[in-house]
C-alpha positions as CSV (number, residue, x, y, z in Angstrom):
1,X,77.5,134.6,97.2
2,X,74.7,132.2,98.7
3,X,76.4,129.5,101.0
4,X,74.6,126.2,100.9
5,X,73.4,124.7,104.4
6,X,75.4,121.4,105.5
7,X,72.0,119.9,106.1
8,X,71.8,120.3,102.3
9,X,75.4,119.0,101.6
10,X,74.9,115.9,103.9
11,X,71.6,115.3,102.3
12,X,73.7,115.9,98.8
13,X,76.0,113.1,99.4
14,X,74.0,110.7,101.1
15,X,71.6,111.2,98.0
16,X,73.8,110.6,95.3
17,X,77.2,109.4,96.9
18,X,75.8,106.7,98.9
19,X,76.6,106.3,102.9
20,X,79.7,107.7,104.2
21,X,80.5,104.1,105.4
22,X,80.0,102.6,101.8
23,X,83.3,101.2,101.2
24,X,84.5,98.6,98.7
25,X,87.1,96.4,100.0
26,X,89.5,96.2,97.1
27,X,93.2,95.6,98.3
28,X,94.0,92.4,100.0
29,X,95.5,94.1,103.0
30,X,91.1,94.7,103.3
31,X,91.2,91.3,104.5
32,X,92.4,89.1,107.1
33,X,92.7,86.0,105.1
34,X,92.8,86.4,101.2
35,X,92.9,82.7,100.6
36,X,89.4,82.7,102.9
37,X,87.8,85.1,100.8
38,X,88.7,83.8,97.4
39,X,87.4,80.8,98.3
40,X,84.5,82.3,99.2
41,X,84.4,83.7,95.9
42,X,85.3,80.7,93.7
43,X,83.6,77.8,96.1
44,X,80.8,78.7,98.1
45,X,77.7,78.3,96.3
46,X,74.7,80.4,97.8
47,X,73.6,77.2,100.6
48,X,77.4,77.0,101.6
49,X,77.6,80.7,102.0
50,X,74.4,81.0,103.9
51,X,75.6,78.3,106.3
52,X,79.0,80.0,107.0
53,X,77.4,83.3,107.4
54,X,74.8,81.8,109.9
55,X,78.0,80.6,111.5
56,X,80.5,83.2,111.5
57,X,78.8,86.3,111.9
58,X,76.8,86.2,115.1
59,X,80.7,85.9,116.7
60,X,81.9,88.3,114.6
61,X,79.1,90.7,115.2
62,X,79.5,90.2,119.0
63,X,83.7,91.2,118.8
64,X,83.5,94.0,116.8
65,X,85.5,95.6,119.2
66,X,88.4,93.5,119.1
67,X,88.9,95.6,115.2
68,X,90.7,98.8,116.3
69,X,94.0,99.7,115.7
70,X,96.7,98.3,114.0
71,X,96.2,94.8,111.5
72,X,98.8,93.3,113.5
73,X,97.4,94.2,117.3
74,X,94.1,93.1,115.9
75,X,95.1,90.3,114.3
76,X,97.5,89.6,117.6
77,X,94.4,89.8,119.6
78,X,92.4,87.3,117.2
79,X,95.2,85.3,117.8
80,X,94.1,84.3,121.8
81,X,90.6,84.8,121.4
82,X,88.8,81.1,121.6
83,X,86.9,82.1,118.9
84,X,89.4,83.9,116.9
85,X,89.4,82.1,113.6
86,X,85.1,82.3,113.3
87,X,85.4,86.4,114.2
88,X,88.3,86.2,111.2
89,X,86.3,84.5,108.9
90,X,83.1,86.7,109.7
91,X,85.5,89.8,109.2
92,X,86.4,88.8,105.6
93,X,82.9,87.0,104.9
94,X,81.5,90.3,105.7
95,X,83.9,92.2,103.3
96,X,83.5,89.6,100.4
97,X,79.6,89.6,100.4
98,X,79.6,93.2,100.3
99,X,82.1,93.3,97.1
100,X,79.3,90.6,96.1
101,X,76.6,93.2,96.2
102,X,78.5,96.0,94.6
103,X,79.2,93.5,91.5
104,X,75.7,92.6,91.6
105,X,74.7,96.2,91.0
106,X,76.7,96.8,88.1
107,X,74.6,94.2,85.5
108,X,72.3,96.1,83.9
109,X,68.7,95.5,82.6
110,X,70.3,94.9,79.3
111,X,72.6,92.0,80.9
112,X,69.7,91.3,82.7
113,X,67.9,89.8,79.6
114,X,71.1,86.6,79.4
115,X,71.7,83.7,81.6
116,X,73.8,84.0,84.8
117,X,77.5,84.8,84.5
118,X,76.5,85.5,80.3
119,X,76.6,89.1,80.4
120,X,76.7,90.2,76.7
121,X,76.9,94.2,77.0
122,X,80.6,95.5,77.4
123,X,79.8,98.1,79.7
124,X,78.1,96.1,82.3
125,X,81.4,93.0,82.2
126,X,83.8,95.8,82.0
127,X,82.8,97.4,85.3
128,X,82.1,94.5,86.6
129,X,85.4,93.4,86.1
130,X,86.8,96.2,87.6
131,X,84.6,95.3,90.9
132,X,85.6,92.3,91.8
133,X,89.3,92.4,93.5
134,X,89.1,88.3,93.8
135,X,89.1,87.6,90.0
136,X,88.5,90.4,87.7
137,X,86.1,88.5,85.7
138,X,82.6,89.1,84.7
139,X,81.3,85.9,84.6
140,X,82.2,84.0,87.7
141,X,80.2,85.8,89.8
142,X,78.9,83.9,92.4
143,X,75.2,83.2,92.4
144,X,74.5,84.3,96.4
145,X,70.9,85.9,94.7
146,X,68.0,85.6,97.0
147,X,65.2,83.4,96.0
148,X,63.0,86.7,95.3
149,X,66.3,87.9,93.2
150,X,66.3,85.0,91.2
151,X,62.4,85.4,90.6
152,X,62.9,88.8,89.6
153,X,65.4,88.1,86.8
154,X,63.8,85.1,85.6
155,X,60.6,87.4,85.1
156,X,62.9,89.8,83.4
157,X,65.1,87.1,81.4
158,X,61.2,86.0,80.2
159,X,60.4,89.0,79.1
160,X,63.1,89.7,76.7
């Protein structure tokens, strides 16, 4: 019996099971403030997110730290840092834009070919659906696409 290398197996998974740290945050014990990230959700269009990111995550970036252990000794020491609530709203911010992007990924070349949030094919609303913990809808997805994104699926919506 041949035993494969773990060079091999590491190269395996990072290949076709993404990053170890990939992780979609689905529960809303994921987040600090559920109210905060549903409203990032169902509010922020992509200027207002942009502004609070540009905001938020520099602190939040910088006290990293303060996120070990427990929720409640982290959110205890949030609690008397100055700049708690921005490091809270980075934390979540962070968490809801990547839910964002794993969304994002599931409309398909087929959806691709509608307007936004008028996803046609089942499969690609269905998992959709399943993705995003603020709503479970397919079609309320916020539209946080970069300028070239938006280029690219015009192009695409064009063409079909």
């Amino acid at each position: 019996m041949q035993v494969m290398s773990s060079s091999f197996i590491a190269a395996f998974l990072l290949f076709f099971g993404g990053t170890a740290n990939a992780q979609i945050y689905a529960q809303k014990s994921d987040y600090l403030d559920w109210s905060y990230a549903v409203s990032l959700w169902e509010s922020y269009d992509r200027a207002e997110a942009v502004a609070e990111w540009d905001l938020v995550m520099p602190v939040y970036e910088a006290n990293k730290a303060l996120f070990s252990g427990s929720r409640d000794e982290v959110l205890q020491r949030l609690a008397s840092h100055p700049e708690g609530d921005l490091i809270k709203r980075g934390h979540d911010l962070d968490r809801v834009y990547q839910v964002w992007k794993h969304v994002y990924r599931a409309v398909t070349n087929k959806d691709k070919a509608f307007a936004w949030n008028d996803w046609k094919s089942g499969g690609s609303c269905w998992t959709m659906e399943q993705r995003n913990v603020f709503t479970h809808s397919c079609r309320d997805l916020p539209d946080w696409r970069t300028k070239n994104d938006v280029k690219r699926d015009n192009a695409f919506l064009a063409g079909n």
